[in-house]
N, C-alpha and C positions, 0 to 999 in steps of 0.2 A: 504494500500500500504506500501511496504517497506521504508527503508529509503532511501534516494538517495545515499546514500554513500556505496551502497551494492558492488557497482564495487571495492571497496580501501577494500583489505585484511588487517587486523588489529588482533594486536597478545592482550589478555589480559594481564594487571595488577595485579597480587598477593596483590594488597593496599588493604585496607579496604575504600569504599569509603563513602563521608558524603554525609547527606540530601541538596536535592538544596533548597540554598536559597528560602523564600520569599513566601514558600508554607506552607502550615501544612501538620503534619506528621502522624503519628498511625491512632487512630478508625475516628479522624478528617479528613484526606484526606480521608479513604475509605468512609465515607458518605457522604464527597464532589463527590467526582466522581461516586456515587450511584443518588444524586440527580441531577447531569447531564449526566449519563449518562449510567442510569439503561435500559432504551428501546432498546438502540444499543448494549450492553452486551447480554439481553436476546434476541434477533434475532440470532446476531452469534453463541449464544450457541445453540438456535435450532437448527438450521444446523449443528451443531458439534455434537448434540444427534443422528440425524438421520444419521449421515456421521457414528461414533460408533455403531448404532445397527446393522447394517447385520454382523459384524465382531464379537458385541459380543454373538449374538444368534449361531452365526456359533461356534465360540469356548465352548456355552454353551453345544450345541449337540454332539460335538465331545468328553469332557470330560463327558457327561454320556455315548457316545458310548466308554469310555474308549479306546480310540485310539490315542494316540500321536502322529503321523503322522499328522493326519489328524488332531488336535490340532492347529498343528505349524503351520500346513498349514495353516487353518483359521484366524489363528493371523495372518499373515506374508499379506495374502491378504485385511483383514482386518484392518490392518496399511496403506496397499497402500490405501483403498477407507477411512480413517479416518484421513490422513493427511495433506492432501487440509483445509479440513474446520475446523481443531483445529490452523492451519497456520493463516487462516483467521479471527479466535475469538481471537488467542493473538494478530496480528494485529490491533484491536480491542481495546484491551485493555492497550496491549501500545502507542497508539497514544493519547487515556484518559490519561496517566500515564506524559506524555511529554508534554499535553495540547494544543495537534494539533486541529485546526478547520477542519471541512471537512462534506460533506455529507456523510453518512454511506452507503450504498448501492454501490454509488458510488468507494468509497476508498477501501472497501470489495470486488468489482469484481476485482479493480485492484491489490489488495494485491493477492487476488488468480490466477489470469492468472500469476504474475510474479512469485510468490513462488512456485507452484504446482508441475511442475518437481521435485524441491531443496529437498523437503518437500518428494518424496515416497521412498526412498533409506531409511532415518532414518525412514519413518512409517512403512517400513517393520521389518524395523531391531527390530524397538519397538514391535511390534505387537508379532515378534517369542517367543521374551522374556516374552510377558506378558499370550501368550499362551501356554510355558512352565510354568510358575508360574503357573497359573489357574490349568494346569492340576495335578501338584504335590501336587496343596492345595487339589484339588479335590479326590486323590487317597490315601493321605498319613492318613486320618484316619480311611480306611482300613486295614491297614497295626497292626502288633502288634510290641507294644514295641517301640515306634518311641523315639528315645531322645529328650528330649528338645533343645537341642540345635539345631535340625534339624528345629524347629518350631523357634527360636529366627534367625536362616538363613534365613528364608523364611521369616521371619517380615524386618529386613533388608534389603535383598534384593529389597524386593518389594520398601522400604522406598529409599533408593537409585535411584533405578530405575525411579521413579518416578518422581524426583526431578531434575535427570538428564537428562532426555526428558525434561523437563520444559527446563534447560538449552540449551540443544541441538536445539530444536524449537524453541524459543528465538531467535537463532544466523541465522534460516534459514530467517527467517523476518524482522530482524535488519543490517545483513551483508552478504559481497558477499564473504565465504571462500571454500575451500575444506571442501570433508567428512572427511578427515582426521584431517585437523586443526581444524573441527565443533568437534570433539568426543573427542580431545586434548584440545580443550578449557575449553568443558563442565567438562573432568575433574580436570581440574585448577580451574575451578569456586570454584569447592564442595570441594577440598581443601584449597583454599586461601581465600575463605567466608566461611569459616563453620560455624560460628553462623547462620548466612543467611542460609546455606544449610539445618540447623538441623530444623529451623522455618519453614520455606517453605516446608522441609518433612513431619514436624508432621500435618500443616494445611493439606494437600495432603493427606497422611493416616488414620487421622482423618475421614475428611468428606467422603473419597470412604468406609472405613472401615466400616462406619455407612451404607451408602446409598447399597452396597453388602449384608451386615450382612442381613438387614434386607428388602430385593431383595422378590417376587415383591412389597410389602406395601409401599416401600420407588419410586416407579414409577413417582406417580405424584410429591413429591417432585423432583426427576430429572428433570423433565418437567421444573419445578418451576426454581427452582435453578440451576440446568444440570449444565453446564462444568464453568462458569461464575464466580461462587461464589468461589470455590477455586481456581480456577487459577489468580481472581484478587486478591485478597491475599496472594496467593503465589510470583505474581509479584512484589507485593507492595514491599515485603520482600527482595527482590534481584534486583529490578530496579535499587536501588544504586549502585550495583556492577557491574553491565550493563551498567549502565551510564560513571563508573569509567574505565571502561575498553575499551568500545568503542566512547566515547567520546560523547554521544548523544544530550547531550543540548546545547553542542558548535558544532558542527555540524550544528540543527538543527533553532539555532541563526545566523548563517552563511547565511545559506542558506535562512531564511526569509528574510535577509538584502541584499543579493544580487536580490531577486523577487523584493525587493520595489525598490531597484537600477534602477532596469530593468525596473519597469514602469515609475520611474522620467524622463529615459532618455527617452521614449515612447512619451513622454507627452512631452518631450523639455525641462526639466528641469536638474539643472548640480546636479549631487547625492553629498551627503556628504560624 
């Protein structure tokens, strides 16, 4: 589920923001929240694999039918039917990241009946984009004479892109803003964090780079590992800035204090 505070539009911070308190940081938090909470990761990303394949078999076929049309189409439909459940695996892993309790199944349908509208607007828009890439990487070593620089655009690009959906979906799960303020955000993020942005790219490119390259052998590794493993990594990386911007852990300190409130007075007791 989102955060309750999805209704209150909220503009980011350009800061640089710190580690919270009281936790551990680098490979130490990610196998902290691996060892609690590796089984709810690899569910959501099931679902986030199979929500991805019709979209990416569709745009597989379309670029050996060398059709771009029919490409973008693919992508653009296959962002609507893949962005429900990549909505509900960051969900997922940002409530790990903020150390919310919850039953998983439970908090997962409700993240998806509230996100799921929010969420196909940018997984169209994502989908167009990533099925024009597909199709350029797909046709351009046909072509003779290509510059390099055409090939260091398209590494960009994609690196970019990538990084930037992370943010953009982020914001569909965490807050209640326009598409406009969501696309204006995400690019204040990836300039006002750019160390964060450059980290969180290269893990992104990294591991799809590897798991494509080497498309189908690298199958069951997706299986395995699927959407989970970089995007919790990726989070790790800019949860600070997330935090810093929309205020997440005071928010969500708030709001546990007002639940225990609630049940003192329940109970007949006067709250502190």
């Amino acid at each position: 589920m989102a955060m309750e505070d999805k209704n209150t539009p909220v503009q980011p911070d350009a800061v640089e923001a710190t580690e919270t308190r009281g936790r551990k940081v680098g490979a130490a938090r990610f196998f902290e929240l691996l060892g609690r909470d590796l089984w709810p990761f690899y569910k959501a990303s099931i679902l986030c694999v199979l929500g991805f394949a019709p979209g990416y078999a569709a745009v597989l076929f379309s670029t050996m039918a060398a059709s771009l049309p029919l490409c973008l189409l693919s992508g653009a439909v296959g962002g609507l039917i893949a962005a429900p459940v990549f909505c509900g695996m960051l969900d997922t892993i940002l409530r790990a990241l903020r150390d919310e309790p919850g039953y998983w199944w439970h908090t997962y349908r409700m993240a998806w009946k509230q996100n799921w509208r929010e969420s196909l607007l940018p997984g169209a828009g994502a989908g167009f984009c990533l099925g024009l890439w597909a199709f350029l990487l797909y046709a351009l070593p046909d072509l003779e004479n290509v510059p390099i620089s055409v090939w260091i655009c398209m590494v960009l690009g994609i690196f970019f892109l990538l990084v930037f959906c992370l943010y953009l979906f982020a914001q569909v799960v965490l807050v209640s803003v326009s598409q406009a303020e969501r696309l204006k955000n995400a690019a204040l993020f990836m300039i006002g964090f750019l160390p964060r942005t450059l980290a969180a790219g290269a893990v992104l490119c990294i591991y799809w780079g590897v798991m494509l390259a080497w498309m189908p052998y690298t199958i069951p590794v997706v299986l395995i590992l699927g959407f989970w493993l970089p995007c919790t990594l990726a989070l790790q990386i800019i949860y600070p800035a997330l935090d810093k911007a929309f205020h997440l852990e005071k928010t969500i300190t708030a709001r546990r204090a007002d639940e225990i409130n609630d049940l003192m007075e329940q109970h007949g007791h006067t709250s502190v």
